[in-house]
N, C-alpha and C positions, 0 to 999 in steps of 0.2 A: 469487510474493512471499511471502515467509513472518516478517517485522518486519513490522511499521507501527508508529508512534507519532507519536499525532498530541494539538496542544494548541489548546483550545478555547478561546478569549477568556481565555487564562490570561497572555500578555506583552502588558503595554501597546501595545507599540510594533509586533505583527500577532497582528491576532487569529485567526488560523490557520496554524500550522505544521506540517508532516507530514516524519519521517523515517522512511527504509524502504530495506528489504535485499531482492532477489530471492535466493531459494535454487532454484539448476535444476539439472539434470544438466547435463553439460561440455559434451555435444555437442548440445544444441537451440541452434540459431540464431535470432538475434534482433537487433533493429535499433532503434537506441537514438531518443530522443524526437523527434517531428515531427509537422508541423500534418496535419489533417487535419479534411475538409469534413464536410457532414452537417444534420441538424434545428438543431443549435448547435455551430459547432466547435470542437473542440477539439485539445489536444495530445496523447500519450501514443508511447511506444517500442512495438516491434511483437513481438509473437511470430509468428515466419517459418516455422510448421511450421503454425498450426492459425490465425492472419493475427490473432486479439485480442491482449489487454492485460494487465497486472498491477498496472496502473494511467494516470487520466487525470483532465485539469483544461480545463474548456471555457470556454469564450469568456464566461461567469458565475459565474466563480469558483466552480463546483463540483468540487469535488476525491473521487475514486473510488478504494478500492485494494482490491485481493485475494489472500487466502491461499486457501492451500489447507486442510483438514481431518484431523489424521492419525487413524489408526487408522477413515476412516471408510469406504464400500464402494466400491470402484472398478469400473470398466467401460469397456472401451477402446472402446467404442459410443455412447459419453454424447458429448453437446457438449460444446466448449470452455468452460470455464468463465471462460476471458480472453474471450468472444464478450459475456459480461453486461457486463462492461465498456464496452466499447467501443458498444454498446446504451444502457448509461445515460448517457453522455456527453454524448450528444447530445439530452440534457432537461434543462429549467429549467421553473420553478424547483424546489427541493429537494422539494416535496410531490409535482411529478408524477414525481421520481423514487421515491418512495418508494410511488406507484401503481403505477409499474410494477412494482416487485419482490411487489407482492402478486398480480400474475399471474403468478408464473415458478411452472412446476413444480419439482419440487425431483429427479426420478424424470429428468428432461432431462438432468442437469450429475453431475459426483462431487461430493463435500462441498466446502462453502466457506463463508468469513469473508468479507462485505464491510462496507466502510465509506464512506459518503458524508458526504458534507457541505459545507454552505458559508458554514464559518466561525459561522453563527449556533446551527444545529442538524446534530443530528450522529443518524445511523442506522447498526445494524448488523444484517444478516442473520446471520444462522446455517444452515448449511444439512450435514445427514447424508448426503445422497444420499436418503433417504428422504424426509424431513421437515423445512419451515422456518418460523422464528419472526422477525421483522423488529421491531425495538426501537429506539425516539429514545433519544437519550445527549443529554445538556446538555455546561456549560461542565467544563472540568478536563482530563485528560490522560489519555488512552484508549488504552490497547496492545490489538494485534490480532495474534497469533502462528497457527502453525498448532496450535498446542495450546491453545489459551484454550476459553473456553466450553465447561469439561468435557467437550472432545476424550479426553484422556490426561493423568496427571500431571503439572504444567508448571513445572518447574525451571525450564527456559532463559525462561518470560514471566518468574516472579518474580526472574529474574536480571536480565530487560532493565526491570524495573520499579524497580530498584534500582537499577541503574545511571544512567536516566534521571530519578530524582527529585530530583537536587539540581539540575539546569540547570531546573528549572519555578520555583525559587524566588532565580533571579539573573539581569537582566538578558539577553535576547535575544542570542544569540550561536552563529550561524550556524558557524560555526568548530569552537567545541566540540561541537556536535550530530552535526558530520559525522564528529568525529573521535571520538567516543562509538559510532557504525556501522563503525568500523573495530577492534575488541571480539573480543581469544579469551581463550576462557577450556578449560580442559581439566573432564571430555571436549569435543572437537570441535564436535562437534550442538547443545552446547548455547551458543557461541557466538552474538553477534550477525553477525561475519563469520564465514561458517561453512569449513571446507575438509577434505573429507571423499573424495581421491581414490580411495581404496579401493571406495566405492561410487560412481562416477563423479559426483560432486555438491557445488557450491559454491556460496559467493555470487559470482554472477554480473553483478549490478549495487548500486548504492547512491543514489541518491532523497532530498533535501532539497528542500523547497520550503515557501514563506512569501506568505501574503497579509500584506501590511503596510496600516496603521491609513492609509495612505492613499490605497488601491487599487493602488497597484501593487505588482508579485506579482516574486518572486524561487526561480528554480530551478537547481540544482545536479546536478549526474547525473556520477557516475562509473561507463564503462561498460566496466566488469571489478570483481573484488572491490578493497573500497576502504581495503585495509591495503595495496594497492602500487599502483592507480590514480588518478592525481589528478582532484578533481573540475572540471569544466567547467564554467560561467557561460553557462544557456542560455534564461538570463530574456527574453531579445529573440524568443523563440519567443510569448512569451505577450503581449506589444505589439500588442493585438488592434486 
């Protein structure tokens, strides 16, 4: 997944929303959200090559997503870094997630962006493939690209930071958020929905989801890019 944006106790009406864009190449396979058991269960879509995630929401309203890191050192030896995922998921409350990420090597996985949260506090890893730093984020509106955290130059975050800062400051609306992830802009890459067949690599899914102010949670999944996928209504997955 290479979007996130996610809003922290900033709409009255749920105090945590998260939208997100997977960017993959064409041909990884992958299977779109379902429950799944474990320490606490939870939901999340599969990746069918390496069997993690790119994101998940467990049965405690903790909500997990991950990028990847560009320009950081790769290793086709390294674990899945959709494996941390799908690892944290299955912990409550948000401190002992945030224990666990201070035992992860960093030398295991290639570089990654994660974000947790639930709804009240918010953390984000950073990870080089070398080296990682793990940080609380409070309330406000917090983008996660694969370019943030002086990754590389990042056009396309300051693009999606702009683009998504007028729906923080206008009533809650699910609608336009999804239709804000549905986003090109030229060049390509630097899109929110990205489509770049030349180098076999697109968004390949689209991700809305909402804790509302009254505990029940609402999810959204378009599982293709979502400038010509419609999204799907699969909040009854989270009906714990």
């Amino acid at each position: 997944m290479c979007t996130l944006v996610a809003w922290l106790s900033v709409f009255p009406e749920a105090p945590l929303v998260v939208a997100a864009n997977r960017d993959e190449r064409l041909g990884r396979p992958s299977s779109g959200p379902q429950r799944h058991s474990g320490g606490v269960p939870f939901v999340a879509p599969v990746d069918r090559v390496a069997g993690g995630s790119w994101w998940a929401v467990n049965a405690r309203q903790i909500f997990i997503g991950l990028t990847n890191r560009a320009g950081a050192m790769r290793s086709a030896d390294r674990r899945s870094r959709g494996l941390i995922v799908t690892a944290l998921a299955q912990l409550a409350p948000i401190a002992e997630v945030e224990s666990r990420l201070g035992t992860l090597d960093p030398l295991d996985f290639n570089g990654f962006h994660l974000f947790a949260t639930d709804g009240a506090q918010g953390l984000i890893a950073v990870s080089d493939g070398e080296t990682m730093r793990v940080e609380r984020l409070g309330p406000g509106r917090h983008v996660v690209t694969e370019r943030g955290f002086g990754a590389e130059p990042p056009p396309r975050e300051a693009h999606v930071r702009e683009l998504m800062a007028p729906l923080s400051s206008r009533p809650l609306d699910l609608d336009a958020i999804a239709s804000a992830l549905r986003t090109h802009v030229d060049p390509p890459f630097e899109s929110l929905c990205v489509h770049v067949p030349e180098f076999d690599y697109a968004t390949r899914s689209s991700t809305v989801y909402a804790r509302m102010a009254d505990g029940s949670e609402a999810l959204r999944f378009a599982p293709g890019p979502p400038c010509t996928t419609p999204f799907a209504d699969l909040s009854a997955l989270l009906r714990w």
